[in-house]
C-alpha positions in Angstrom: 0.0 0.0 0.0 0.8 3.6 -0.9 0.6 5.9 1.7 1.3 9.6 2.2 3.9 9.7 5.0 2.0 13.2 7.0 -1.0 11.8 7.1 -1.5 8.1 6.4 -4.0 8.9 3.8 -3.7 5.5 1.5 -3.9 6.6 -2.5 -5.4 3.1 -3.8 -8.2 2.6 -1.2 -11.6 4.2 -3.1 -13.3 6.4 -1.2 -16.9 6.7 -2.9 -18.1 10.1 -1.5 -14.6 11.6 -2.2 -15.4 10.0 -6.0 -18.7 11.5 -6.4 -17.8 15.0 -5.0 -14.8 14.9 -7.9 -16.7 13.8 -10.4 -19.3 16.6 -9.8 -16.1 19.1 -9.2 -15.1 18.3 -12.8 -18.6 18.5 -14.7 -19.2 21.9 -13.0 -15.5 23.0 -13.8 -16.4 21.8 -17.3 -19.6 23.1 -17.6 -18.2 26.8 -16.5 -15.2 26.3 -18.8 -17.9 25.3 -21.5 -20.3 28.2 -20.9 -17.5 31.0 -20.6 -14.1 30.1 -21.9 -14.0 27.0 -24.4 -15.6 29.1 -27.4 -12.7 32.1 -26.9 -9.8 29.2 -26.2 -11.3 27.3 -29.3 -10.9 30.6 -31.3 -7.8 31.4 -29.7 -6.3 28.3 -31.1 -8.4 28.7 -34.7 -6.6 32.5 -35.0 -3.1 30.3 -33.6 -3.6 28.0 -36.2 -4.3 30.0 -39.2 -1.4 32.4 -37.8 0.9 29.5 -38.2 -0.8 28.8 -41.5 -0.2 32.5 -43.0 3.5 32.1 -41.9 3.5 28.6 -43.8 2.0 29.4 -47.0 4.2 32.7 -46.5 7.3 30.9 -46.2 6.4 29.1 -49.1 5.8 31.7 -51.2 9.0 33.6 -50.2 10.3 29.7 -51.0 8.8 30.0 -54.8 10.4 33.7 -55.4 13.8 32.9 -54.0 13.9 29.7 -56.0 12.3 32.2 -59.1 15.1 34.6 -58.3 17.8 32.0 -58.4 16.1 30.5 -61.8 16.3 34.4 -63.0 19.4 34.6 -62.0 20.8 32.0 -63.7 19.5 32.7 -66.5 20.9 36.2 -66.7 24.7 34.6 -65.4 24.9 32.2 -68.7 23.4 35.4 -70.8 26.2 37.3 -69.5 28.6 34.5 -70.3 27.2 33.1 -73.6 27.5 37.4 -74.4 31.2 37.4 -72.9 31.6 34.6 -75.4 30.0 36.4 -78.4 32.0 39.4 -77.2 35.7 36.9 -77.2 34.5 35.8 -80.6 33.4 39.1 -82.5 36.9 40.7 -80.8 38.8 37.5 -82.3 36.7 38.0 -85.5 37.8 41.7 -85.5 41.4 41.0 -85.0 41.8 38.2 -88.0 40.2 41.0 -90.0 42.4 43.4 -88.9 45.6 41.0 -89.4 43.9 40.2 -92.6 43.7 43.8 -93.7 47.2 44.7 -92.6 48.7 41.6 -94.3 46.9 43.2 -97.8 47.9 46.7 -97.2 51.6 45.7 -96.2 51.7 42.9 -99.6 50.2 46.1 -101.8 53.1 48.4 -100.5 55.5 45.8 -101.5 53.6 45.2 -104.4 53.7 49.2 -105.3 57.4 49.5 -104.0 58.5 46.8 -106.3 56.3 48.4 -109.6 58.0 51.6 -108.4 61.6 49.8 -108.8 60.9 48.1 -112.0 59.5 51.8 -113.1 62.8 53.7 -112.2 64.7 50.5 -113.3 63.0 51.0 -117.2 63.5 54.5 -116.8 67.0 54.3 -116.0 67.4 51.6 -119.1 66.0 53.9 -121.1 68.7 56.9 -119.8 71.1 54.2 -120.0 70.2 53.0 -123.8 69.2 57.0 -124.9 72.8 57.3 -123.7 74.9 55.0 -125.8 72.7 55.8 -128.8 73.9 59.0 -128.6 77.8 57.8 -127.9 77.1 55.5 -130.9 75.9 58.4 -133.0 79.1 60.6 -131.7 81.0 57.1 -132.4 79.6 57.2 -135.9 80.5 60.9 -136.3 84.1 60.3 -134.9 84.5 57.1 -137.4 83.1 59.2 -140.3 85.3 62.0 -139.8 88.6 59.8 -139.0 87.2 57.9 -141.9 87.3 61.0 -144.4 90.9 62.7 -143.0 92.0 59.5 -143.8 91.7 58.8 -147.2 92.4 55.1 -146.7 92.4 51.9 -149.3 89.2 49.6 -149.3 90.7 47.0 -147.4 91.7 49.9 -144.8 88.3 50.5 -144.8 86.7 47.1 -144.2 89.3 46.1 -140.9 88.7 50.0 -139.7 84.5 49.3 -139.6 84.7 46.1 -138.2 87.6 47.1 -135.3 84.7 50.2 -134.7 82.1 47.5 -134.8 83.8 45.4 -132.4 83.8 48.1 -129.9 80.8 48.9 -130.3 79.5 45.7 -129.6 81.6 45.6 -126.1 80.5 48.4 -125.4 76.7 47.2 -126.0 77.4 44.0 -124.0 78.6 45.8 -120.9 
């Protein structure tokens, strides 16, 4: 047996007056919690409960936009990157255009510096062959002139031309 050490009261003996007098404690206690408090504690936990809701279905909407953010977000990152990549490629582009374009201007300044030496090297041929035709013609004059002081014989005359056309054909050769 149980018993309560100050008093000697035993905890599992029944006491049927002391059950009755509970039982009525409790309905009345009920009954007055009924009548004055049980509608406001049920809407106290109703307004509780849809409070906790609001923050749920709040939580998961701030859930949803974050989640939408990120989505946007990585979206706009691999934009920016695939546009950093167009960007690389239309530079790189650019440049082979470039090098392309400086290659052609630098081959058609050779190109032009080469057509300017071949001009100046026909214009100096020309000097150069304008030249001996006039030495040839003073050649022709000097041979005419030696030719008629000399009064020579026509063998003299054959060996004297071709000795002058001998050096004249050195001369053409060099």
């Amino acid at each position: 047996m149980v018993l309560l050490p100050a008093s000697g009261f035993n905890l599992l003996k029944v006491n049927p007056g002391l059950v009755v007098w509970t039982l009525v404690t409790f309905s009345i206690v009920v009954l007055v919690l009924k009548k004055f408090a049980w509608d406001k504690i049920l809407h106290a936990l109703e307004e509780r409960s849809s409070g906790i809701q609001g923050d749920i279905d709040k939580a998961e909407a701030l859930r949803k936009e974050a989640e939408k953010s990120h989505k946007d977000y990585q979206e706009k990152l691999r934009g920016a990157i695939d546009e950093a990549h167009k960007i690389i490629e239309e530079a790189k582009r650019d440049a082979g255009v470039l090098r392309q374009k400086m290659m052609e201007d630098t081959n058609n300044d050779i190109k032009h510096s080469k057509e300017q030496a071949v001009r100046e090297i026909e214009l100096a041929k020309g000097k150069a062959l304008s030249e001996m035709q006039h030495q040839i013609v003073e050649m022709s004059v000097l041979i005419a002139s030696e030719i008629l002081e000399k009064q020579l014989k026509k063998e003299d005359y054959s060996s004297f031309i071709e000795k002058e056309i001998s050096k004249l054909e050195k001369l053409k050769v060099k």
